[in-house]
C-alpha positions as CSV (number, residue, x, y, z in Angstrom):
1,X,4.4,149.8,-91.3
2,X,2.8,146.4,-91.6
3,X,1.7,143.4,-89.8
4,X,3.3,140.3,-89.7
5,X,1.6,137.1,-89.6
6,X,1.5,137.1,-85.9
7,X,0.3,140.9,-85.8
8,X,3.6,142.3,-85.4
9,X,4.5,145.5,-86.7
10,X,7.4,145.2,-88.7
11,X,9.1,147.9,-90.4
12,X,11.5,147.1,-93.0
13,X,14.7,149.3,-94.2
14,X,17.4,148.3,-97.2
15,X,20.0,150.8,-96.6
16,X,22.9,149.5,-95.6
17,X,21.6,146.0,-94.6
18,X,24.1,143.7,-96.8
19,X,27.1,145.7,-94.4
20,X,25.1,144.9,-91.2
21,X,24.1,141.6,-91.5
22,X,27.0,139.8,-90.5
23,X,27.2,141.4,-87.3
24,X,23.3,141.1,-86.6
25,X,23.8,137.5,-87.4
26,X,26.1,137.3,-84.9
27,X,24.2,139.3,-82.1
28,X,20.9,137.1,-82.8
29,X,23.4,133.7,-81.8
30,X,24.5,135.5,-79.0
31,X,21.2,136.4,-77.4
32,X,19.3,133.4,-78.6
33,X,22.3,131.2,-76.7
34,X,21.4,133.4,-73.9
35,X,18.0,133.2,-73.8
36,X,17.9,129.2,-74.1
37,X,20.2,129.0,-70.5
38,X,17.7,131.3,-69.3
39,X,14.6,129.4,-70.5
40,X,15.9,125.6,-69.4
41,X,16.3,127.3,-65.6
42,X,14.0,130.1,-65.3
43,X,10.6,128.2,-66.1
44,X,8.1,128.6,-63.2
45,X,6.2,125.6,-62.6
46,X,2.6,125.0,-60.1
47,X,1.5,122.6,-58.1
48,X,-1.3,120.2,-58.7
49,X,-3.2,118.6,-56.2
50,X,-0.8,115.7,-55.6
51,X,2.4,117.9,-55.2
52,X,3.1,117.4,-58.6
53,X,5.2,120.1,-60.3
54,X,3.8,121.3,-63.6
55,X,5.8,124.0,-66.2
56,X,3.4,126.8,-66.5
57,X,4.4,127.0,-70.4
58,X,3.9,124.1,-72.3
59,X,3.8,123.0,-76.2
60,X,1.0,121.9,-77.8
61,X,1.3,119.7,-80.2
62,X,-2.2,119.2,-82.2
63,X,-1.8,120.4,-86.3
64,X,1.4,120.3,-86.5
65,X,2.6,121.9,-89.6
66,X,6.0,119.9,-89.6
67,X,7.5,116.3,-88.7
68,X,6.7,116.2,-85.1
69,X,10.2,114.8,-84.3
70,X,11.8,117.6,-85.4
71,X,9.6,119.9,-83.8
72,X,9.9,118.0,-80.5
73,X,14.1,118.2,-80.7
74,X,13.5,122.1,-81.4
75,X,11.1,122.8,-78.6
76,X,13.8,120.9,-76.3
77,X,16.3,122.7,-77.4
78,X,14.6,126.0,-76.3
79,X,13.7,125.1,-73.2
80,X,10.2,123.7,-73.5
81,X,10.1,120.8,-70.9
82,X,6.3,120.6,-71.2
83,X,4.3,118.8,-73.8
84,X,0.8,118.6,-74.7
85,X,0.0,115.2,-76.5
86,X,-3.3,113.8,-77.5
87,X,-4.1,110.0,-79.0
88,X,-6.2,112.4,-81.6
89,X,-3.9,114.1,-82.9
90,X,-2.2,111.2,-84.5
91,X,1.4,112.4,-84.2
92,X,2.3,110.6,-80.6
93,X,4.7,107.8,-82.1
94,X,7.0,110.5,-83.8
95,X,7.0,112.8,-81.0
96,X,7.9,109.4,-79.1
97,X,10.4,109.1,-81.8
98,X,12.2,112.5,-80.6
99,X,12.0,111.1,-76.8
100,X,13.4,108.2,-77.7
101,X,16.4,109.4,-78.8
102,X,17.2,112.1,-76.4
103,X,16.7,110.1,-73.7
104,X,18.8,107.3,-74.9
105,X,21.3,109.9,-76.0
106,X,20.7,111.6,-72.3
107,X,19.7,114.7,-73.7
108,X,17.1,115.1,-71.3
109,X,16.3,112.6,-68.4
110,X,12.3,111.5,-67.6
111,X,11.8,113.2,-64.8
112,X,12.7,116.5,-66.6
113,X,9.8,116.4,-69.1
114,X,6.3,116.6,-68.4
115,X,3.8,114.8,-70.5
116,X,0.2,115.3,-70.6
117,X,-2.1,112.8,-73.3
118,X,-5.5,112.6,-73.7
119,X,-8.2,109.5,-73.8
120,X,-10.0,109.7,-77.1
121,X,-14.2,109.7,-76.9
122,X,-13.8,106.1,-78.2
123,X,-11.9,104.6,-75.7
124,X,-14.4,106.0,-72.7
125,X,-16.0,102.3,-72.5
126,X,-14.1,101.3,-68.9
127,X,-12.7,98.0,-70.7
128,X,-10.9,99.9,-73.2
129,X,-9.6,102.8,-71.2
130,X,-6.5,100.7,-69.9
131,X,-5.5,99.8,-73.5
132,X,-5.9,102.9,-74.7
133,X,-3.5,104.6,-72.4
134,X,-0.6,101.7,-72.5
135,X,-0.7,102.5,-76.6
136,X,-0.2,106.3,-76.0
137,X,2.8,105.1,-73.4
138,X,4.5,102.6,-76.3
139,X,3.8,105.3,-78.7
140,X,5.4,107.9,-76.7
141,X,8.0,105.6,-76.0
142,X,7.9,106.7,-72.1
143,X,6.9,104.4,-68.9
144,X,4.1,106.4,-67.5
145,X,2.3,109.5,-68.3
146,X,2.7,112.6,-65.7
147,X,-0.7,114.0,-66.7
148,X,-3.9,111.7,-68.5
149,X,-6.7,113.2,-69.5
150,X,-10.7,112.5,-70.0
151,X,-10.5,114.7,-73.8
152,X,-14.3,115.4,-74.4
153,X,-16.8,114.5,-71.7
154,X,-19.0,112.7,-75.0
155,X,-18.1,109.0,-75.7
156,X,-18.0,108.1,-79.4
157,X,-19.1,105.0,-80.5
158,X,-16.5,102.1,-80.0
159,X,-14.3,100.8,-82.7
160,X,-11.6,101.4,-85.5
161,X,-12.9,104.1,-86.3
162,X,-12.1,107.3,-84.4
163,X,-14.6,109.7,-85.9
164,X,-18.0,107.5,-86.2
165,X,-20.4,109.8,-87.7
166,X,-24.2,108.6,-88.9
167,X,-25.4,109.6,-92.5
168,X,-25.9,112.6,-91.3
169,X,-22.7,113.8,-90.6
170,X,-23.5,113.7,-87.2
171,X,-20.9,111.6,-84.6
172,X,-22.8,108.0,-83.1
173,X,-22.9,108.5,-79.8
174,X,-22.2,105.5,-76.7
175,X,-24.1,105.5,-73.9
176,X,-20.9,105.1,-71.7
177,X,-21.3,107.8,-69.0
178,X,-18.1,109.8,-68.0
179,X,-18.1,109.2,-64.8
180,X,-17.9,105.4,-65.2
181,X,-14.8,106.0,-67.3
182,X,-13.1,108.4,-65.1
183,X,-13.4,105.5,-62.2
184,X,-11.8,102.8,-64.5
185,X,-8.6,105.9,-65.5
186,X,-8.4,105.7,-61.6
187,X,-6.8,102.7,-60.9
188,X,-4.2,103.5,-63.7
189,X,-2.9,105.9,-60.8
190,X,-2.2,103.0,-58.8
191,X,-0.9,101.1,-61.3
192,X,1.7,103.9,-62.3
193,X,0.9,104.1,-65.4
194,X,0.0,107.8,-65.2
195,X,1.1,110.4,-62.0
196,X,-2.0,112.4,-62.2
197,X,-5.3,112.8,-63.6
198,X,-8.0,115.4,-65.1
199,X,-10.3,116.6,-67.4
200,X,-10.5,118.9,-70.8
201,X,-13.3,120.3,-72.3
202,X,-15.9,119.6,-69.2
203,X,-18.1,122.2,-68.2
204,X,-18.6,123.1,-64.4
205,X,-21.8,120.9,-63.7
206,X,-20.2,118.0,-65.8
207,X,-16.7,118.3,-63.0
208,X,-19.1,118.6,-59.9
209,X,-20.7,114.9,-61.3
210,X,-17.1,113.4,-61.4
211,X,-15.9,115.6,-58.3
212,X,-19.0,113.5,-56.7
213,X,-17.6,110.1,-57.2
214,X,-13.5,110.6,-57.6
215,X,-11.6,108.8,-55.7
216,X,-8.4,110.3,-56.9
217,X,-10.2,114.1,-57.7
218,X,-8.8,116.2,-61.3
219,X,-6.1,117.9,-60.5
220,X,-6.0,119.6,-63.8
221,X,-8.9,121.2,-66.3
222,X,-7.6,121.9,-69.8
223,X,-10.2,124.4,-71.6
224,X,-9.6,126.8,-74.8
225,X,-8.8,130.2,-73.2
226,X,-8.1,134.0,-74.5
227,X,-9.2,136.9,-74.2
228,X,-12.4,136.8,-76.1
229,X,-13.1,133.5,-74.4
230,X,-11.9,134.6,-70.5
231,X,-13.3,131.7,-68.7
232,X,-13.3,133.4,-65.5
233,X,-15.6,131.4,-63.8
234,X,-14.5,128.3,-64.7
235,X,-11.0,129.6,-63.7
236,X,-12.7,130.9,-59.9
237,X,-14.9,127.3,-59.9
238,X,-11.9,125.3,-60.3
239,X,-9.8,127.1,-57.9
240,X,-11.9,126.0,-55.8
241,X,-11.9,122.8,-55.9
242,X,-8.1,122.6,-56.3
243,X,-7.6,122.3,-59.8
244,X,-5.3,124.2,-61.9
245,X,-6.5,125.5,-65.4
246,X,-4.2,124.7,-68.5
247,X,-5.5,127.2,-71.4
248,X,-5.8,125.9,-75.2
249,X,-5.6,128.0,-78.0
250,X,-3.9,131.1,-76.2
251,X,-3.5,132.8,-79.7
252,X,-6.8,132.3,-80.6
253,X,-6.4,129.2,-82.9
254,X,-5.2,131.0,-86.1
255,X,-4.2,128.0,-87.9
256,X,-7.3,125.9,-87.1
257,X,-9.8,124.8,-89.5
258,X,-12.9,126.4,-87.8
259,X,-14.9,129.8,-88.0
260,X,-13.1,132.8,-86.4
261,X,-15.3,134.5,-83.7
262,X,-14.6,138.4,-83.7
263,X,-14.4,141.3,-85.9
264,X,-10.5,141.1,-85.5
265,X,-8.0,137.9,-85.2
266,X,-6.8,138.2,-81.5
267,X,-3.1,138.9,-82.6
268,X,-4.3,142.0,-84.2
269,X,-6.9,143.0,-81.9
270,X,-6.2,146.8,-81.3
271,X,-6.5,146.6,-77.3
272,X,-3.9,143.6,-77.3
273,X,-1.7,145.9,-80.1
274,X,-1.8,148.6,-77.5
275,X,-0.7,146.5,-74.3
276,X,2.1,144.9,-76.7
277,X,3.6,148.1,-77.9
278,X,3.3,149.4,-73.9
279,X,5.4,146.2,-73.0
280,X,7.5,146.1,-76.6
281,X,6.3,142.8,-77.0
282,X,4.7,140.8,-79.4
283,X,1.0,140.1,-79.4
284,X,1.7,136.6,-79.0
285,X,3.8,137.3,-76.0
286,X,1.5,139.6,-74.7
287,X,-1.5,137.1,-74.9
288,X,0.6,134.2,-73.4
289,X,1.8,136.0,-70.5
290,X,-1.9,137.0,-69.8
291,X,-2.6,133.3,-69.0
292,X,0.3,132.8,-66.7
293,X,-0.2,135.7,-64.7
294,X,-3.8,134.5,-64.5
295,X,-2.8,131.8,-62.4
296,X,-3.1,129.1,-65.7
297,X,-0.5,127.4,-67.1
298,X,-0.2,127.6,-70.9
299,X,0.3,125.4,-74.2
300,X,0.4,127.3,-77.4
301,X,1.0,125.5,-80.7
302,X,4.4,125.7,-82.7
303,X,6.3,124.4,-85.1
304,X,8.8,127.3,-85.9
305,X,11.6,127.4,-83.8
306,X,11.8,131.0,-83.7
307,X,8.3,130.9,-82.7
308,X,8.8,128.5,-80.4
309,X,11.5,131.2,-78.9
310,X,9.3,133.9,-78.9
311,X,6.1,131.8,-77.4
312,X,9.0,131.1,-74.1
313,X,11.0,134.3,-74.1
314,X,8.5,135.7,-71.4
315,X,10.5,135.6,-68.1
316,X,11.3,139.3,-68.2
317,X,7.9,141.2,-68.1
318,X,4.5,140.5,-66.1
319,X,1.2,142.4,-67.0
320,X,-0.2,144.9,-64.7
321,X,-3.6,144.6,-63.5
322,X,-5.5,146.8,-65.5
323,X,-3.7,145.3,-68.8
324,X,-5.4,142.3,-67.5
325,X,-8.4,143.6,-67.0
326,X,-8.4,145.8,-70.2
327,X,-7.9,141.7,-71.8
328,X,-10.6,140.5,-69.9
329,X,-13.3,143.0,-71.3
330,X,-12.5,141.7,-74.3
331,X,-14.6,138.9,-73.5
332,X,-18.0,137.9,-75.8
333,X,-17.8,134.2,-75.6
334,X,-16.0,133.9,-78.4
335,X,-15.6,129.9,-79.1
336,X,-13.5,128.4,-81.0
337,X,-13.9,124.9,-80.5
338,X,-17.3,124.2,-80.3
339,X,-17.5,120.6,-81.7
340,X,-20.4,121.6,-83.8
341,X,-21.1,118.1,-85.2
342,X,-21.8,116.3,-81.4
343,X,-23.9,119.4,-80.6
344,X,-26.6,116.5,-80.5
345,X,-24.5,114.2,-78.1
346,X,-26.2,114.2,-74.6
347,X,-22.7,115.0,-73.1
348,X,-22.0,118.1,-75.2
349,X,-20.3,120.3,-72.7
350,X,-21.0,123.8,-74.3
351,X,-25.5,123.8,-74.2
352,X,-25.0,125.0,-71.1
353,X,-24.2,128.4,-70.3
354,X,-22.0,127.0,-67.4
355,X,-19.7,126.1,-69.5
C-alpha cells in the first residue's frame, strides 16, 4: 500500500492485468461519458449579491503546468463552466485562445461560462484601472467579465514592470489607497464591462473600509482556504455583509513555490485519510467537498484531465457535520500565501490577526 501523489492509496496487482485491461478500458469510457453529462447539469451554483449565479466549483488557473488552451478545452469538456483568471498569472491570452474557439465553434455560448479576473497591485492608480481591465477582456477574448477583482489590497508601484521590488528585494510600494481604486472599478459596472465586483486577499477591517464607501458593495471575497487555514470568521463576517467566500488553494498549494505549513501535506493528513476512506473518496475530493458544504464556492488548480475529473466528480456524497468539524480542528493558521516580500507595504492584509 502506497500513496499516490495526491495521497491516495493505491494498491497495485499484475496478475492477470494484460487479460483485463481491455474491458477496464472500456468501463473507464463508459463511466467517464457518464460522469461528464452529469457534471455539465448537475453543478450547483449561489447567488451573489446582484442575483448573479455563480458555479460553486470553479478552475483555477494560476501555475499552470501545461498550455493553458489545452487545459481550458479539457476543463470544458468535463464540465467545468467556471474559471478563475488573473492578469498575474500571465496565461489570459491562451486561455482566451481556448474561448475563442469554442465560442466561434459554439461549443459553449457566453452566458454559460463564468469568468472571474483579477486587477494587478500595479494597475490600483484609478487612471489605470479601466485599461487594465479592457486588456484582460481582449486577452480573454470575451465582452465583459462576470466577476473583477481588487487582487491584493497593496498597490505596487506603477509601470512596466509588474513586480517592482527596491534593492532590497523588497516590492516599492504606491501610495494609491484601495478604496480610491475600488471607486474608479465601480463605474466599470455601469459601463458593462464587468457584471459584478469584489475583493481577494483583504482582511476584515480592510472590507469594512471599502464596505464604508461602495457604492456597488463586494459581492464576492476570494481568500486561500483549507483545513489548516479554516477562515471561519472571515467566512461568518462576510456572510454578513452578503458576500460569498470563493476558497484558493483547497489542496493546500502542493505545487506552489512557497514553504509548507504543517507536519503533514493536507492530502496526506491522517484525519483527512480517515474521512476519505469513510466516504471512499480521494483526499482531494474529500477536501473540496468540505468547502462547498461550507457554504464557499471552490477553485482548485488543474491541469490533468483526470484530475480535473476527479476535482468535479463530487455530486454524489456531502460531509457530515462532525467530518466538518473534525476538518476544522485541524486548524493552526497555516498560511500559505503570505506575500512575505510586501510584509513592509502599509496595506499588507495578513499583520493583523483579523485577517
Amino acid at each position: 500500500m502506497v500513496f499516490g501523489r495526491r495521497g491516495r492509496k493505491t494498491m497495485i496487482s499484475i496478475i492477470g492485468l494484460s487479460d483485463l485491461l481491455p474491458f477496464i478500458a472500456i468501463i473507464w469510457i463508459m463511466s467517464t461519458e457518464n460522469t461528464l453529462l452529469k457534471n455539465v447539469k448537475g453543478v450547483p451554483t449561489i447567488l451573489l449579491s446582484n442575483a448573479l449565479s455563480m458555479p460553486m466549483i470553479g478552475l483555477g488557473t494560476w501555475r499552470l503546468n501545461r498550455n493553458p488552451t489545452d487545459v481550458i478545452y479539457d476543463a470544458i469538456d468535463v464540465g467545468y463552466r467556471h474559471f478563475d483568471c488573473a492578469h498575474i498569472y500571465r496565461n489570459e491570452p491562451e486561455i482566451g485562445k481556448a474561448f475563442k474557439d469554442l465560442l466561434q465553434k459554439d461549443v459553449i455560448k457566453r452566458e454559460d461560462i463564468f469568468v472571474t479576473s483579477k486587477l494587478w497591485n500595479t494597475f490600483h492608480e484609478p487612471s489605470l484601472v479601466r485599461n487594465a481591465c479592457e486588456t484582460t477582456l481582449k486577452n480573454l477574448c470575451i465582452e465583459y467579465l462576470d466577476n473583477y477583482l481588487i487582487h491584493w489590497p497593496m498597490a505596487y508601484k506603477e509601470g512596466d514592470e509588474l513586480y517592482p521590488k527596491d534593492e532590497n528585494n523588497r516590492f516599492i510600494a504606491s501610495p494609491v489607497d484601495y478604496v480610491d481604486t475600488w471607486k474608479a472599478m465601480e463605474p466599470l459596472v455601469d459601463e458593462g464591462l464587468c457584471r459584478t465586483l469584489g475583493l481577494s486577499n483583504f482582511n476584515m477591517q480592510q472590507i469594512e473600509r471599502i464596505l464604508k464607501v461602495a457604492r456597488i458593495p463586494p459581492s464576492n471575497l476570494q481568500i486561500e482556504c483549507h483545513p489548516y487555514l479554516n477562515q471561519t470568521n472571515l467566512m461568518e463576517f462576510c456572510r454578513s455583509h452578503n458576500m460569498v467566500v470563493t476558497a484558493y488553494s483547497p489542496l493546500g498549494s502542493p505545487t506552489s513555490p512557497y514553504k509548507k505549513p504543517g507536519k503533514y501535506p493536507i492530502l496526506q493528513n491522517p484525519k483527512v485519510l480517515e474521512i476519505s476512506d469513510k466516504y471512499k473518496k480521494t483526499p482531494a475530493q474529500v477536501l473540496i467537498r468540505y468547502q462547498i458544504d461550507r457554504g464557499n464556492v471552490v477553485i482548485p488548480r488543474s491541469a490533468s484531465k483526470d484530475h480535473m475529473l476527479e476535482n468535479f466528480s463530487l455530486w454524489d456524497f456531502s460531509l457530515k457535520a462532525d467530518d466538518i468539524q473534525a476538518l476544522n480542528e485541524l486548524c493552526f493558521g497555516g498560511r500559505y500565501m503570505i506575500m512575505t516580500d510586501a510584509q513592509s507595504h502599509p496595506h499588507h492584509p495578513f499583520a493583523d490577526e483579523l485577517s
